[in-house]
Residue, then its C-alpha position, 0 to 999 in steps of 0.5 A: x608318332x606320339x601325337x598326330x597334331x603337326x599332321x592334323x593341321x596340314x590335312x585339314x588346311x591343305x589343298x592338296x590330296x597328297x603330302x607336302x613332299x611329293x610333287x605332284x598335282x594337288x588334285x592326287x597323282x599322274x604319269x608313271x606313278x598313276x600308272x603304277x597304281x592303276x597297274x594294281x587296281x587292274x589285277x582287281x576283280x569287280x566289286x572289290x575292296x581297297x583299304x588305303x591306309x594313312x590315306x590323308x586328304x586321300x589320294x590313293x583312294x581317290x585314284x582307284x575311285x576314278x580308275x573304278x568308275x572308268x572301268x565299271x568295276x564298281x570298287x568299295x574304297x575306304x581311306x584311313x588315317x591316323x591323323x584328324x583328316x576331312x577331306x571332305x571338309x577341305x574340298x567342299x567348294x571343288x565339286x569333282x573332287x568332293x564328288x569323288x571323295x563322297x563315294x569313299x569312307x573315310x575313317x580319320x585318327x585311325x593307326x595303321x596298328x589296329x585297322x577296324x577291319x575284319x580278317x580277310x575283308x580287303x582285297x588290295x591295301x595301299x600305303x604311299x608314304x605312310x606306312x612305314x611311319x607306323x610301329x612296324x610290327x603292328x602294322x604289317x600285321x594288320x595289313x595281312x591282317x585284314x588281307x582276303x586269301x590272295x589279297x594284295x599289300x602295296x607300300x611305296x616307301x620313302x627312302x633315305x637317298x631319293x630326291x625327296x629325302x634330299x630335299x627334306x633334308x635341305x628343308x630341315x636345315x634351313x628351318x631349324x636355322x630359322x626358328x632354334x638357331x637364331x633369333x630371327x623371328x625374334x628380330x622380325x617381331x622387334x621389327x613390326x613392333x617397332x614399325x606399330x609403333x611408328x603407326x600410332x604416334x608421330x615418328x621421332x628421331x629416336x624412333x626412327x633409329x629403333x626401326x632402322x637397327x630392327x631391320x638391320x637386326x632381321x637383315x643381318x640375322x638372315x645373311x648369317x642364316x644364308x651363309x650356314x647354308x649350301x645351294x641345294x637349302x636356297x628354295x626353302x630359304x626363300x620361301x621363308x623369307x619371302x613370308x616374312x617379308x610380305x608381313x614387313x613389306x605389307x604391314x598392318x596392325x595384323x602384321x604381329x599376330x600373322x608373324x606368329x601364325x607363320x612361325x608356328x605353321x614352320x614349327x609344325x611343318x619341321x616336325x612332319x619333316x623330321x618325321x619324314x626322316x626318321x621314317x625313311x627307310x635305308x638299304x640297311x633299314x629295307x634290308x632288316x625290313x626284308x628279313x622279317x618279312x622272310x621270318x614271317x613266311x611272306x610271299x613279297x618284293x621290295x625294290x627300288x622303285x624309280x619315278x622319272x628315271x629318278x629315285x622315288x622310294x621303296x615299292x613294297x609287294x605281299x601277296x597273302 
């Protein structure tokens, strides 16, 4: 990623601790996939060090603070991330959180690629969903990097053909029919400018028709949309029409400038989508991904890793 814009804005607006297309809790993770992460901070000495990296709001990090103060083993936890990320700013008014986010570092529009860490500082780094939107190369080797002598590395990684995936790219389908392959915010705008029009003089025949084919427009433009689309897009098509139509439904002289705020918010969450894809890893992509890490000499697994009896991504394991 080139620039990290369309991630600083879900960061630092968001109420979650994890990423749009995880589906867990906005307070960080639970059941088997907290399991699994506490499965490897219980391999950790006291007084260890965890390095989470493309940390965002800080998930990760946060679990293996609380697994740390249920066990006193007194953890040093840093978070890092590519991204203009404040956790802390973002969860200020919630005081279990923010209190759990101040006993990690936090280190925002740091890569993956070039970690501000010495060699062999770090006995567990973790990445969910992160790492493998990074330049490969550099990024394993800075994770090894950074690795104490029989340090661990654990990735889990999407995958093309786990439900997340699917459902991102039910996501990007029904988005990029909204806001590249029709007019229908153009549509929507002729709408609330008409029906501001209505506001501020007296209605006249000829008004009243503009109005009436506007909406007409935005109905029948979103009919088109909904017809291009299989059952599996019908959750997202809903969310977006259920955005606009409260601007319609409530409409006020902010009507127009949160219609813009709206389709800008869609712009930036279809690119993280997409970054989502081009990121996933395919059996062709884990396999040349495991040819390196043989090249490399590296002690490591990389599995399927189920959630829920449902396919979840790759798990990722280097032993240094």
């Amino acid at each position: 990623m080139t620039s990290t814009a369309h991630w600083d804005s879900y960061w630092q607006a968001s109420r979650s601790l994890n990423s749009f297309g995880e589906g867990e809790a906005a307070s960080g993770y639970e059941g088997e996939l907290l399991a699994l992460w506490n499965n490897s901070f219980k391999q950790l000495a006291d007084n260890a060090t965890v390095l989470d990296v493309g940390t965002g709001n800080g998930a990760i990090a946060v679990a293996a603070r609380k697994y740390s103060n249920l066990t006193q083993r007194r953890f040093t936890i840093y978070g890092a991330d590519a991204a203009n990320i404040k956790p802390l700013q973002v969860f200020a008014d919630n005081s279990e959180i923010a209190g759990l986010l101040a006993t990690i570092t936090f280190y925002p529009e740091c890569k993956t690629e070039a970690l501000p860490f010495a060699d062999a500082s770090v006995d567990l780094v973790t990445s969910q969903f992160a790492f493998e939107y990074a330049e490969r190369d550099a990024a394993l080797h800075e994770c090894i990097r950074v690795l104490k002598p029989a340090g661990q590395f654990m990735a889990i990684m999407h995958h093309t053909n786990s439900d997340i995936a699917k459902d991102s790219a039910a996501g990007v389908a029904v988005l990029n029919q909204f806001l590249n392959a029709s007019a229908f915010f153009k549509h929507a705008r002729t709408l609330l400018a008409c029906m501001a029009e209505q506001a501020q003089r007296a209605e006249t025949p000829a008004l009243v028709q503009r109005t009436q084919q506007a909406n007409q427009s935005v109905l029948n433009c979103s009919r088109q949309i909904k017809q291009q689309l299989g059952p599996e897009s019908l959750a997202w098509y809903n969310d977006v029409m259920a955005r606009v139509a409260k601007l319609i439904v409530n409409f006020s002289v902010t009507s127009m400038t949160q219609l813009d705020i709206e389709q800008q918010r869609l712009a930036l969450f279809l690119k993280r989508l997409v970054d989502q894809q081009q990121a996933s890893l395919s059996t062709a992509g884990a396999a040349e991904l495991s040819a390196l890490l043989t090249a490399r000499g590296y002690a490591y697994q990389l599995t399927e890793l189920n959630i829920e009896e449902h396919l979840f991504g790759w798990l990722l394991k280097i032993k240094k």
